[in-house]
BABA-79124 format. One line per field, with one value per atom (N, C-alpha, C): residue number from 1; x, y, z; atom name; residue in one letter. Coordinates in steps of 0.001 Angstrom, whole numbers. Atoms other than C-alpha are relative to their C-alpha. Example, Ala and Ser with C-alpha at 12.3 -4.5 7.8 and 13.67 -1.06 7.14 Angstrom:
% residues 2
seq	c(1 / 1 / 1 / 2 / 2 / 2);
X	c(890 / 12300 / 900 / -820 / 13670 / -770);
Y	c(-1190 / -4500 / 1200 / -1190 / -1060 / 1090);
Z	c(0 / 7800 / 0 / -60 / 7140 / 730);
atom	c(N / CA / C / N / CA / C);
type	c(A / A / A / S / S / S);
//
This chain:
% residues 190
seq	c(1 / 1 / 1 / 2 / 2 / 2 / 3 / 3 / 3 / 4 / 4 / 4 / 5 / 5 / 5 / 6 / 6 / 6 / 7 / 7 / 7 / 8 / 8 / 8 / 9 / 9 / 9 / 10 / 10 / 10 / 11 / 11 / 11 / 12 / 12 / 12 / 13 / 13 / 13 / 14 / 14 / 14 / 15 / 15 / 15 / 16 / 16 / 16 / 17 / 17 / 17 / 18 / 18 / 18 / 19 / 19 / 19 / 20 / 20 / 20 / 21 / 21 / 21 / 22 / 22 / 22 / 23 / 23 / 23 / 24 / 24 / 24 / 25 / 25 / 25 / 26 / 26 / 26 / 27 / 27 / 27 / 28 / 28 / 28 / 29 / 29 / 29 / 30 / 30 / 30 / 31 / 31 / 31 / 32 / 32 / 32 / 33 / 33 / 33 / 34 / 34 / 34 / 35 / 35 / 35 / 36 / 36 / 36 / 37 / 37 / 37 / 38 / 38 / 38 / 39 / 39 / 39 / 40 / 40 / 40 / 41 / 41 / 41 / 42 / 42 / 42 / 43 / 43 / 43 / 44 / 44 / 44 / 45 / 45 / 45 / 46 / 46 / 46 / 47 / 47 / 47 / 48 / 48 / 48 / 49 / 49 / 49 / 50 / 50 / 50 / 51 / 51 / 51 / 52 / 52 / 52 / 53 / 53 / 53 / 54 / 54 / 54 / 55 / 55 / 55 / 56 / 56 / 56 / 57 / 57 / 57 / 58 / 58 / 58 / 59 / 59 / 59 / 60 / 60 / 60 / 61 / 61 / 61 / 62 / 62 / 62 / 63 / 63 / 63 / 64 / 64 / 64 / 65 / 65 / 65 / 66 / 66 / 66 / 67 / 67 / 67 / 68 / 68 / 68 / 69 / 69 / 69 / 70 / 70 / 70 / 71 / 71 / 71 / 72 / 72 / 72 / 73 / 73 / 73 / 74 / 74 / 74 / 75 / 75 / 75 / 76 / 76 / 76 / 77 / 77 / 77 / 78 / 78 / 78 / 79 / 79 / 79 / 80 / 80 / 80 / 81 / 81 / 81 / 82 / 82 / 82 / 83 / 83 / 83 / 84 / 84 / 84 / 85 / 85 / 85 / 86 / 86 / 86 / 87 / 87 / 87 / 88 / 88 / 88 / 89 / 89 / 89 / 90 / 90 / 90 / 91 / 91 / 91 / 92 / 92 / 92 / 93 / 93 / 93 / 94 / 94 / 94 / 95 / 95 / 95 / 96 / 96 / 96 / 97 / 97 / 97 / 98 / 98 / 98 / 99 / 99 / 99 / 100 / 100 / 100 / 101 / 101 / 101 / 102 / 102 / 102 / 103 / 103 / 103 / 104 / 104 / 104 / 105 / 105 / 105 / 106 / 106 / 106 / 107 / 107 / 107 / 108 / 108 / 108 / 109 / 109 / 109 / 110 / 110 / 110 / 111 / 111 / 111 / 112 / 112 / 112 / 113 / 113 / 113 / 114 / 114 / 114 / 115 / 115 / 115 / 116 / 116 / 116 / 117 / 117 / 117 / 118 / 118 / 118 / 119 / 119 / 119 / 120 / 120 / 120 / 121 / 121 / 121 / 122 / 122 / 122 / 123 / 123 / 123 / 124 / 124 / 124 / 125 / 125 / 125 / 126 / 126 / 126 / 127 / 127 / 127 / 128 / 128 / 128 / 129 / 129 / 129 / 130 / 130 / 130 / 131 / 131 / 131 / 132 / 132 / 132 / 133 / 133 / 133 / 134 / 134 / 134 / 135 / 135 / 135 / 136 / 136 / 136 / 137 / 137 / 137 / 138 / 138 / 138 / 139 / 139 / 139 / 140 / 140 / 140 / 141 / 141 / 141 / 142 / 142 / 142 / 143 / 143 / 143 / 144 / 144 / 144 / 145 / 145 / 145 / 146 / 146 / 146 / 147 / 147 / 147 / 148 / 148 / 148 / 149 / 149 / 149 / 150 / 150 / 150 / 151 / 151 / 151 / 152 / 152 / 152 / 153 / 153 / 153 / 154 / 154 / 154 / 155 / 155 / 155 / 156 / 156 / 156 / 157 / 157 / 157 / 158 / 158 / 158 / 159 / 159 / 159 / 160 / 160 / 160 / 161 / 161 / 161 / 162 / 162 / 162 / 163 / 163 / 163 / 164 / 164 / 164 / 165 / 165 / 165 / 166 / 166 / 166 / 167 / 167 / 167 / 168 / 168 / 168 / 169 / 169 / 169 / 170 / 170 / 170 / 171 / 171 / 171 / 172 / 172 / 172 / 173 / 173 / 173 / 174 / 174 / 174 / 175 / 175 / 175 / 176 / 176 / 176 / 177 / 177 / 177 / 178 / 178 / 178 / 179 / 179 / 179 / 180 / 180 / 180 / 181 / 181 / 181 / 182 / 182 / 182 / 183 / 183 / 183 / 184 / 184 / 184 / 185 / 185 / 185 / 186 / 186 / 186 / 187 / 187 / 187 / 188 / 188 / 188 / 189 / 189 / 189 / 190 / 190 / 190);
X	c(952 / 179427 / 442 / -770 / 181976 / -306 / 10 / 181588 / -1732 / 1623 / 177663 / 314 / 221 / 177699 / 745 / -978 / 180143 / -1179 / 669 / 178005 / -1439 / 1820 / 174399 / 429 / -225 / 175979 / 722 / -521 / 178248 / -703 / 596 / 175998 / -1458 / 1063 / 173312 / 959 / -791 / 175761 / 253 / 229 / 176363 / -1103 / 1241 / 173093 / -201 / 784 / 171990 / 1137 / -906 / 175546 / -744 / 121 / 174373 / -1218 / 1268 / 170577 / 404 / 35 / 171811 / 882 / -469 / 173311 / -767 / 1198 / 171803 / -351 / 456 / 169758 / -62 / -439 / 170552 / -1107 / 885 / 167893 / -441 / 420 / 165400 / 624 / -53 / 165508 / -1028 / 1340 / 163940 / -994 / 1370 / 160702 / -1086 / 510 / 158938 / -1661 / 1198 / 155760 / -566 / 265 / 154326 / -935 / 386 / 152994 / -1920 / 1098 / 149573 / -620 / 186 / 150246 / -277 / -579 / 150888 / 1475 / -842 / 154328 / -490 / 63 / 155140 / 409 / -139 / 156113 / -1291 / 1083 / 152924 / -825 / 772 / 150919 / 396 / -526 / 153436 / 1061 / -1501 / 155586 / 511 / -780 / 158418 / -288 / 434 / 158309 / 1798 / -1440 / 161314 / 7 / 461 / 162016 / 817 / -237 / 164125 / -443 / 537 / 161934 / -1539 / 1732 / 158094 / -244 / 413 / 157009 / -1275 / 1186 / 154133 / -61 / 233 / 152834 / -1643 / 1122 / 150764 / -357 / 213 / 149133 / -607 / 837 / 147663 / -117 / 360 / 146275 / -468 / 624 / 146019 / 906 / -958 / 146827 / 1368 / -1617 / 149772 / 870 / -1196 / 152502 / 473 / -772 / 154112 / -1091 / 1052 / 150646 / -427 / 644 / 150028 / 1809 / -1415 / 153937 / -392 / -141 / 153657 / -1246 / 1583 / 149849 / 732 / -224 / 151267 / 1101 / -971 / 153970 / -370 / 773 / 151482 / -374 / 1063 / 149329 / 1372 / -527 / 152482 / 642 / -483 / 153662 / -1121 / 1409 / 149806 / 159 / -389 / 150562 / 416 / -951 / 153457 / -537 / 487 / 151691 / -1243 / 1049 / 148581 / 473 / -419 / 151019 / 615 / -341 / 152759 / -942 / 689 / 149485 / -1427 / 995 / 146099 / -1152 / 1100 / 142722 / -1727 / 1158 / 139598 / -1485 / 1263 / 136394 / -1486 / 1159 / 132995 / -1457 / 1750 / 129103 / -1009 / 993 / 126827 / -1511 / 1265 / 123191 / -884 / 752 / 120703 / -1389 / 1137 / 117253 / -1857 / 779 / 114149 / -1270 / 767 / 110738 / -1695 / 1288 / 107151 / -882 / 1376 / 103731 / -885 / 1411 / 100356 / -714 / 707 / 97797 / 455 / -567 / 98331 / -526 / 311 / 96799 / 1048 / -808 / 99012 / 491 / -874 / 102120 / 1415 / -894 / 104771 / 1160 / -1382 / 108546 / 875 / -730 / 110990 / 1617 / -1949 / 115317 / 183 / -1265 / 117839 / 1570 / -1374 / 121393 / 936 / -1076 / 124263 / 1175 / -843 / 127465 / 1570 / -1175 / 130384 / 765 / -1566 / 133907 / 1215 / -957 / 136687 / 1650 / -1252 / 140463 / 599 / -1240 / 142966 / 1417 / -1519 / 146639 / 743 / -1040 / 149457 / 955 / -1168 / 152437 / 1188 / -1179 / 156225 / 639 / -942 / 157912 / 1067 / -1631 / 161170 / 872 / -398 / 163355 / -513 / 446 / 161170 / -161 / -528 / 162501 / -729 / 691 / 161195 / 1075 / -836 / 162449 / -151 / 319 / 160787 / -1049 / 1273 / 158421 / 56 / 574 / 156889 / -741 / 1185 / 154541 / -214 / 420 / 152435 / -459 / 122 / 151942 / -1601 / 1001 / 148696 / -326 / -195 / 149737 / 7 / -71 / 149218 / 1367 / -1544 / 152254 / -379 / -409 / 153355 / 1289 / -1422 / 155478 / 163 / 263 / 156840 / 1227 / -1032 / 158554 / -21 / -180 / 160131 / 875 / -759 / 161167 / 872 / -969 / 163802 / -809 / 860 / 162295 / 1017 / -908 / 165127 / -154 / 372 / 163850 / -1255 / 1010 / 160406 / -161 / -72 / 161344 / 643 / -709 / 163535 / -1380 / 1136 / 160417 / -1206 / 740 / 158285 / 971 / -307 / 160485 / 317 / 367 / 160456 / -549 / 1073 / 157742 / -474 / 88 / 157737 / 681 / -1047 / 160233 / -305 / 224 / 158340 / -347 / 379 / 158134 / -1378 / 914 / 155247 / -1195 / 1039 / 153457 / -657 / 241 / 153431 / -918 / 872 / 151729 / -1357 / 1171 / 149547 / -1112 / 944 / 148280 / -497 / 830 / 147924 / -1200 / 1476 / 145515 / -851 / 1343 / 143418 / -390 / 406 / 143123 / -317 / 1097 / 141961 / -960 / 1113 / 139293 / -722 / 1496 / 137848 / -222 / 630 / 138182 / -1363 / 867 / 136398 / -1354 / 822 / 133938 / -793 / 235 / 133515 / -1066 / 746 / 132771 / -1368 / 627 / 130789 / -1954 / 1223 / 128107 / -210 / 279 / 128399 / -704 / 824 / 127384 / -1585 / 1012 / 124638 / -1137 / 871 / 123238 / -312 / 389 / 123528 / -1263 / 1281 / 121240 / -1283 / 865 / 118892 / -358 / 654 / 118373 / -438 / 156 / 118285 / -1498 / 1283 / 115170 / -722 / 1347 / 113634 / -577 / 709 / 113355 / -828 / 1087 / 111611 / -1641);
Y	c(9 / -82264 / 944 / -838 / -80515 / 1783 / -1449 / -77618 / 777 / -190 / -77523 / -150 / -172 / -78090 / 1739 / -1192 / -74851 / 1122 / -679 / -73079 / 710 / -538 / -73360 / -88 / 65 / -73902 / 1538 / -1540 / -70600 / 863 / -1505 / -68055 / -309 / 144 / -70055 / 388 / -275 / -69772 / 1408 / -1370 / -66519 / 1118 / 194 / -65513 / -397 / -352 / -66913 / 940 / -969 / -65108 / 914 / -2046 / -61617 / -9 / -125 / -62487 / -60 / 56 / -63276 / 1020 / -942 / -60054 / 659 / -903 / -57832 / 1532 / -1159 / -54889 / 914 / -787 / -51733 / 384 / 221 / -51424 / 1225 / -1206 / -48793 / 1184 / -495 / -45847 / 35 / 489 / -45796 / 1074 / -1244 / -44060 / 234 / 266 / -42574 / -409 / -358 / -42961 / -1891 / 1046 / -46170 / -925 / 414 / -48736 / 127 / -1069 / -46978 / 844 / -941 / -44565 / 1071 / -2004 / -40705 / -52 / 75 / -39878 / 406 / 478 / -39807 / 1547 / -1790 / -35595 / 647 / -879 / -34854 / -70 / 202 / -36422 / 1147 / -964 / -35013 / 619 / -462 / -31838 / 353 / -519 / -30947 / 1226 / -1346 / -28107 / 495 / -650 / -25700 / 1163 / -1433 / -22514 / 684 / -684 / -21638 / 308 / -293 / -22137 / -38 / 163 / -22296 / -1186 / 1119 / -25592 / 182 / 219 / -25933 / -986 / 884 / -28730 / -309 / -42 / -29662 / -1110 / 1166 / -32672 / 49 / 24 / -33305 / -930 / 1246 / -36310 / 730 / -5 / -35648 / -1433 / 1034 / -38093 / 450 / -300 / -35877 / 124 / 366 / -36519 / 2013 / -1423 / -32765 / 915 / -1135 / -30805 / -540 / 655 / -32984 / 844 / -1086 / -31720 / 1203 / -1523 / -28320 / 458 / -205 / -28146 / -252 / 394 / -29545 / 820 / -1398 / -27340 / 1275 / -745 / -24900 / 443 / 248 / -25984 / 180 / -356 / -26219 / 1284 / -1210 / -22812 / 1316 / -1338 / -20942 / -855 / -112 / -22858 / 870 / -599 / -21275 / 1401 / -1122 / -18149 / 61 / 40 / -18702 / 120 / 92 / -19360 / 1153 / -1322 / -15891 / 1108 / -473 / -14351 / 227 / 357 / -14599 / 389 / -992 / -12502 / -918 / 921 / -14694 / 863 / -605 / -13240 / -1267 / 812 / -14765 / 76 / -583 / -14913 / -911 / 419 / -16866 / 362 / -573 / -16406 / -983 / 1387 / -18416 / 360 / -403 / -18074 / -934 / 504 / -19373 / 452 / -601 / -18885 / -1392 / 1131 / -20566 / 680 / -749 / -19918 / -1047 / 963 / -21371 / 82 / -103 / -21492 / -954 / 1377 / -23904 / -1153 / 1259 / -26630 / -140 / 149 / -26522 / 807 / -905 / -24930 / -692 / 500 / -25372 / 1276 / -1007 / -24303 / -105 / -256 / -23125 / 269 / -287 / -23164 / -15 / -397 / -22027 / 628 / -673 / -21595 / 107 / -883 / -20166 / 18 / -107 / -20548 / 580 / -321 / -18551 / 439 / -746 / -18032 / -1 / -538 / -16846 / 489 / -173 / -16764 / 242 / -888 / -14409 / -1 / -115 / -14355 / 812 / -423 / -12015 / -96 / -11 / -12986 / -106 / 32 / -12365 / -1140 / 371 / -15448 / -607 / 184 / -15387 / -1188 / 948 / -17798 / -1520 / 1532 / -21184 / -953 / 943 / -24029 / -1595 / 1596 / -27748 / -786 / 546 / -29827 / -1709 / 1450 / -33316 / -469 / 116 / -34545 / -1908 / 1931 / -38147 / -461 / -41 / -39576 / -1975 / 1128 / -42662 / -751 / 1051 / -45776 / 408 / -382 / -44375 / 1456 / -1256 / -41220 / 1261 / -1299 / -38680 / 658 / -963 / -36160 / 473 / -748 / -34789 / 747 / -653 / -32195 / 1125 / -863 / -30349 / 861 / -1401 / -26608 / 268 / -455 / -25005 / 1465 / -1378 / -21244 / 254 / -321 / -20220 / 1833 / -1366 / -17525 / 1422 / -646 / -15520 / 581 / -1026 / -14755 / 393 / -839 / -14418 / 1463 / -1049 / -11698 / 1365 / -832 / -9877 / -48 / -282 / -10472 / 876 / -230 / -9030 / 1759 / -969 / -5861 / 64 / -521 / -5537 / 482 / -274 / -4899 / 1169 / -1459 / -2283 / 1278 / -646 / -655 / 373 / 23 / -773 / 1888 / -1465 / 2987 / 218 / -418 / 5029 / -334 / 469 / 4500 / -1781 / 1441 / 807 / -17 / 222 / 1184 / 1038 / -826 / 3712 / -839 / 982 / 1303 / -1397 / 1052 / -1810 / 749 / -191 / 382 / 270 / 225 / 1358 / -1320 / 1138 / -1980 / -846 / 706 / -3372 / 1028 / -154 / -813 / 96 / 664 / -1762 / -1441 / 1591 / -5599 / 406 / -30 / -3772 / 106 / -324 / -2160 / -1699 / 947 / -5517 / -945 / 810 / -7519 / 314 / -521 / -4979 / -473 / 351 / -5503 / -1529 / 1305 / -9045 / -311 / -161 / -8924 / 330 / -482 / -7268 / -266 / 977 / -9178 / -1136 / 669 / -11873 / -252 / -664 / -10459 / 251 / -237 / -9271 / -1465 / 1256 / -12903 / -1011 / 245 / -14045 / -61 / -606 / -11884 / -181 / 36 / -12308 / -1568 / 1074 / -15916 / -564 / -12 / -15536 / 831);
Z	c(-1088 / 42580 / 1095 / -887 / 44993 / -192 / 467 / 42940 / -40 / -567 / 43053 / 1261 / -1351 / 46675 / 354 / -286 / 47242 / -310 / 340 / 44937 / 545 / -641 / 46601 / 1444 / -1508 / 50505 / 723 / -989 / 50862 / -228 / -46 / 49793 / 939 / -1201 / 52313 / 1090 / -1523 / 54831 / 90 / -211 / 54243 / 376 / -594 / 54021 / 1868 / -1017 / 57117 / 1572 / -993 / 59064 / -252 / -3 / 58124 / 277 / -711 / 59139 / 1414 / -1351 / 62655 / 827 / -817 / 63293 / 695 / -661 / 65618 / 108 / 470 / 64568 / 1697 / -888 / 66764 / 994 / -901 / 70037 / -498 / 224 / 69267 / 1349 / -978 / 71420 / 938 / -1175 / 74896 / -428 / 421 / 74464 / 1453 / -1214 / 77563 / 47 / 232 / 75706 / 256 / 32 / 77215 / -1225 / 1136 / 74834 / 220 / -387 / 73924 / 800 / -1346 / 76206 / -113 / 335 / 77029 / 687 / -344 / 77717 / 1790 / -1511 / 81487 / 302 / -335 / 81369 / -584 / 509 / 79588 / 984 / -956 / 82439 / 1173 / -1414 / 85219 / -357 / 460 / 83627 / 799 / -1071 / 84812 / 885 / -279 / 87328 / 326 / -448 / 87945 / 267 / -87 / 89473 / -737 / 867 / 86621 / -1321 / 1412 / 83703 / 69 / 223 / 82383 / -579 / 723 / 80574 / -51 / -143 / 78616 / -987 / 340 / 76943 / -966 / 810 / 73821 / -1005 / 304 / 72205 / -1592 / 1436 / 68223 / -305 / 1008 / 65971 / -907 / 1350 / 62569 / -1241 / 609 / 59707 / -918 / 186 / 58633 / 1252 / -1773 / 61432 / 57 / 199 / 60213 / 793 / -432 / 60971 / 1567 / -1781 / 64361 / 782 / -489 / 65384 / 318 / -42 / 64632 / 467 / -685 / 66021 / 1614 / -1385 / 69344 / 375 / -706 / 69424 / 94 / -440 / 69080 / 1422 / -1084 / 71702 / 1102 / -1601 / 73936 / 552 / -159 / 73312 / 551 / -307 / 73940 / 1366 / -1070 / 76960 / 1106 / -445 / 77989 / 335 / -139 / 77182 / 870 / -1079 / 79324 / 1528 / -1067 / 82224 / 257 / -248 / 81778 / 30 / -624 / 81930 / -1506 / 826 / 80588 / 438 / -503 / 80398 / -213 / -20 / 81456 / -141 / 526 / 80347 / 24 / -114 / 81883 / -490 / -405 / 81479 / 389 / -382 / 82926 / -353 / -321 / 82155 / 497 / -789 / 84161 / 92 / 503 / 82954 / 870 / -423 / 85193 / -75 / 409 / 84006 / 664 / -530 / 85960 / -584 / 465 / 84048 / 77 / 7 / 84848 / 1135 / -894 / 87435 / 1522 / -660 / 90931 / -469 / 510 / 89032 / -886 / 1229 / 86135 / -115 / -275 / 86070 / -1043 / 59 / 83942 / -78 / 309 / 83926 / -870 / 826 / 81717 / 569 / -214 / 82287 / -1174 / 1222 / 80256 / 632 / -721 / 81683 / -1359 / 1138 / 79056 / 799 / -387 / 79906 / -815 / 870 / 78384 / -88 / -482 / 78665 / -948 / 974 / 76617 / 899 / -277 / 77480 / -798 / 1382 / 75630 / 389 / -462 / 76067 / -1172 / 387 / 74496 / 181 / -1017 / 75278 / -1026 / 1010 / 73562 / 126 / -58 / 73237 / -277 / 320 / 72457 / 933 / -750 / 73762 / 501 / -319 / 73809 / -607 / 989 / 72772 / 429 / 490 / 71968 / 1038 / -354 / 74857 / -345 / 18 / 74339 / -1152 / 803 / 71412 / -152 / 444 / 70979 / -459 / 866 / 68885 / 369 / -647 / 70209 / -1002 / 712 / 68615 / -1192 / 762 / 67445 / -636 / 737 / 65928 / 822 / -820 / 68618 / 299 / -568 / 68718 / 1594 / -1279 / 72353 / -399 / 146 / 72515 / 1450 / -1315 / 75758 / -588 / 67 / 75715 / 1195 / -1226 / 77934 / -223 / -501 / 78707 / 1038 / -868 / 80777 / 976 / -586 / 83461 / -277 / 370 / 82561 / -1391 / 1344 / 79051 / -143 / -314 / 80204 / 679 / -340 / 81975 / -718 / 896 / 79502 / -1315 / 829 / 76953 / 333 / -383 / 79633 / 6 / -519 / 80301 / -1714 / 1517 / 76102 / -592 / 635 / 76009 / 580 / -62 / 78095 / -431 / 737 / 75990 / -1482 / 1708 / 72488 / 97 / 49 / 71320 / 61 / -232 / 72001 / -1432 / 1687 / 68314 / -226 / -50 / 68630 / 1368 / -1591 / 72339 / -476 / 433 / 70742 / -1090 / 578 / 68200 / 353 / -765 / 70238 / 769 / -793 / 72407 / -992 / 639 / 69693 / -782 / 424 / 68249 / 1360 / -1529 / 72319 / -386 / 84 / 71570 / -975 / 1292 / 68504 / 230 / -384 / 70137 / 1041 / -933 / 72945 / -633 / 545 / 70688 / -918 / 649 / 68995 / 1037 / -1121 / 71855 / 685 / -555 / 73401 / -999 / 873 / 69955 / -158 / -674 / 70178 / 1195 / -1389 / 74003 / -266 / -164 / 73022 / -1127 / 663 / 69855 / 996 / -217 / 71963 / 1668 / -712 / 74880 / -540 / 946 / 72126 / -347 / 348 / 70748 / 1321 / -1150 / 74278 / 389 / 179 / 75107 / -1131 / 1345 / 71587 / 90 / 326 / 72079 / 1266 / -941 / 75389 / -387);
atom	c(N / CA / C / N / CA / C / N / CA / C / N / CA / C / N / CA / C / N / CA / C / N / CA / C / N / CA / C / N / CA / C / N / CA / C / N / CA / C / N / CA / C / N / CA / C / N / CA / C / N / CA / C / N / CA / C / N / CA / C / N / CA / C / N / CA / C / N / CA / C / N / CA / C / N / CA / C / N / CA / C / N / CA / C / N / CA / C / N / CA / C / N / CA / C / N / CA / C / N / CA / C / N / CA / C / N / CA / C / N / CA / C / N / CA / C / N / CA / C / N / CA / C / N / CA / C / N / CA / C / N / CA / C / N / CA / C / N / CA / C / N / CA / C / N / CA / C / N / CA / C / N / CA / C / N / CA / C / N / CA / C / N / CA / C / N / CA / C / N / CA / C / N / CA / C / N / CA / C / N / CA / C / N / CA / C / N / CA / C / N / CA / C / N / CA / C / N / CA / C / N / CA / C / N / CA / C / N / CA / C / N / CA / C / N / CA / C / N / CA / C / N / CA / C / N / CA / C / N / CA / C / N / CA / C / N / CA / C / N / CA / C / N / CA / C / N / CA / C / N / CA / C / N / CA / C / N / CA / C / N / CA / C / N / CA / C / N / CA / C / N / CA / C / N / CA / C / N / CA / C / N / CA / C / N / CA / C / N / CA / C / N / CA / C / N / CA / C / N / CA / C / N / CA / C / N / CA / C / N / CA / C / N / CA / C / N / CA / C / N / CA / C / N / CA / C / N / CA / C / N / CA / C / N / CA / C / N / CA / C / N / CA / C / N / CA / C / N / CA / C / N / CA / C / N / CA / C / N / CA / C / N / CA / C / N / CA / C / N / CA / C / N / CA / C / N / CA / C / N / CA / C / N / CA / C / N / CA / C / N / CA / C / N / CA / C / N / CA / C / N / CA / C / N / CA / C / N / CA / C / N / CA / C / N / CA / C / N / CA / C / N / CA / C / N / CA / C / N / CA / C / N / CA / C / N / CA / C / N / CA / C / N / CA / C / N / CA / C / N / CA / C / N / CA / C / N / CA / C / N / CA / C / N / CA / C / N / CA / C / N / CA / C / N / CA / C / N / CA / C / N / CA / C / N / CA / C / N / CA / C / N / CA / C / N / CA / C / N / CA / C / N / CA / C / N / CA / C / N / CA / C / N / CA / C / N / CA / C / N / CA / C / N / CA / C / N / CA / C / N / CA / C / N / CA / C / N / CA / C / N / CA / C / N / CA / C / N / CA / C / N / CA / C / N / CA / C / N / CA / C / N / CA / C / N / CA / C / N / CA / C / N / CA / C / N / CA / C / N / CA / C / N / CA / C / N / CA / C / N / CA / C / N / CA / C / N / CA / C / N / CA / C / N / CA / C / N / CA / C / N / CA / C / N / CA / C / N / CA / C / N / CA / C / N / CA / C / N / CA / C / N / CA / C / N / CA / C / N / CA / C / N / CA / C / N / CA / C / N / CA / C / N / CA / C / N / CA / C / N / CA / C / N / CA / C);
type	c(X / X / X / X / X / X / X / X / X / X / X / X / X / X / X / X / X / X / X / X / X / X / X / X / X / X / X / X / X / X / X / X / X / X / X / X / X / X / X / X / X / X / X / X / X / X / X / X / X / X / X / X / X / X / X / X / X / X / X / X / X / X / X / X / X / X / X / X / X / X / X / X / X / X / X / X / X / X / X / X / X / X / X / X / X / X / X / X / X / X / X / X / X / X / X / X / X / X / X / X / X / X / X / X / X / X / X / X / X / X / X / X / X / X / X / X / X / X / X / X / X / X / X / X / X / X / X / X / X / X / X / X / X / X / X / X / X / X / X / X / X / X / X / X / X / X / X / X / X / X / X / X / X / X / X / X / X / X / X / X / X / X / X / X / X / X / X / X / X / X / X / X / X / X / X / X / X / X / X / X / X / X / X / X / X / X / X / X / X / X / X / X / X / X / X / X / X / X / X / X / X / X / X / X / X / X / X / X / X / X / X / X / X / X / X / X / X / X / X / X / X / X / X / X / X / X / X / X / X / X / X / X / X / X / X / X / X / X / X / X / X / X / X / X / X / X / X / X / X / X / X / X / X / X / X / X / X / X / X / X / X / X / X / X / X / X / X / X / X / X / X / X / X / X / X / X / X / X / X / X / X / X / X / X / X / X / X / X / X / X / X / X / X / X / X / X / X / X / X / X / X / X / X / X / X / X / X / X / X / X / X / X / X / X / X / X / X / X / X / X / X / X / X / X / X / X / X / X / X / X / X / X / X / X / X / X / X / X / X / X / X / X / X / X / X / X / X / X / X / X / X / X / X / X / X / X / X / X / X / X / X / X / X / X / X / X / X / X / X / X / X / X / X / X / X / X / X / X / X / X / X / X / X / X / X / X / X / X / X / X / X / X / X / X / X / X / X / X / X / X / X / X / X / X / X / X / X / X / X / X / X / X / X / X / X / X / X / X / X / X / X / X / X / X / X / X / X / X / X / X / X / X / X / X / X / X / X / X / X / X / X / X / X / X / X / X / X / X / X / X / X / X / X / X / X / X / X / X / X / X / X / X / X / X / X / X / X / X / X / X / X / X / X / X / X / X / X / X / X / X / X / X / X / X / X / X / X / X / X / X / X / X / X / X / X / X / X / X / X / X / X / X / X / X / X / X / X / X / X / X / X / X / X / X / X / X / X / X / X / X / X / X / X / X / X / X / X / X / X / X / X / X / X / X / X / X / X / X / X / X / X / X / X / X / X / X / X / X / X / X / X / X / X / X / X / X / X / X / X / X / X / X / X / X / X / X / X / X / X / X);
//
């Protein structure tokens, strides 16, 4: 009997020792519970670096990452400098006698932001991924290699500066026929 008792009591006892150890505290996470992290809301600012910051949901975790580190790196580049391109069209049209009169609107609104920017030097300072899958991820540049990327670029040989400009004017040329289909359908459907 001694020997049955032994048998079924120490490996309970054992058992329940190694359940009551205590599993290691996650890490702190700044990402409140179904939150946004607390630097994506308010990033850092500094006058030695750039931070930019970029967000994704997809149901692969890998393509929401690397999308948000995207997003926080065209950041970065928007903040070192970026070419805003507007158009407004605002279309007001009255036909009919003073008895009966009716009017016609149509406003168009359309804007396009481009950025080029070299950058070298920007690294992944913070990434978090919220209870409901959304990656955050914040970068940050050092102004110190923005500026050495910026004075690089004024350094590329003449052949390379010769072919970025003709490739801005076949974007120009591009845009320019775009602009102007879309004027043409504009007017055709008045």
């Amino acid at each position: 009997m001694k020997k049955c008792f032994s048998v079924v009591v120490v490996p309970l006892l054992a058992a329940l020792v190694m359940s009551c150890g205590s599993s290691p505290e996650p890490a702190p996470s700044s990402v409140p519970p179904g939150g946004i992290p607390r630097w994506f809301l308010s990033p850092p600012k500094s006058e030695d670096a750039i931070y930019g910051r970029g967000t994704a949901k997809f149901a692969d975790l890998n393509m929401s990452l690397s999308t948000a580190e995207a997003r926080a790196r065209t950041a970065v580049s928007f903040t070192l400098s970026a070419n805003i391109e507007a158009m407004v069209i605002d279309f007001n049209q009255t036909a009919g006698n003073s008895d009966v009169q009716s009017n016609l609107t149509f406003v168009q609104n359309i804007s396009r932001q481009l950025t080029t920017s070299k950058l070298n030097g920007v690294e992944v300072q913070d990434t978090e991924v919220a209870p409901d899958g959304t990656a955050y991820v914040l970068v940050v540049m050092s102004k110190a290699d923005a500026k050495k990327n910026f004075e690089d670029k004024f350094n590329e040989p003449e052949v390379a500066k010769y072919a970025a400009f003709k490739a801005d004017e076949a974007l120009k040329m591009l845009d320019a026929q775009i602009s102007k289909k879309s004027v043409e359908a504009a007017t055709k459907d008045n």
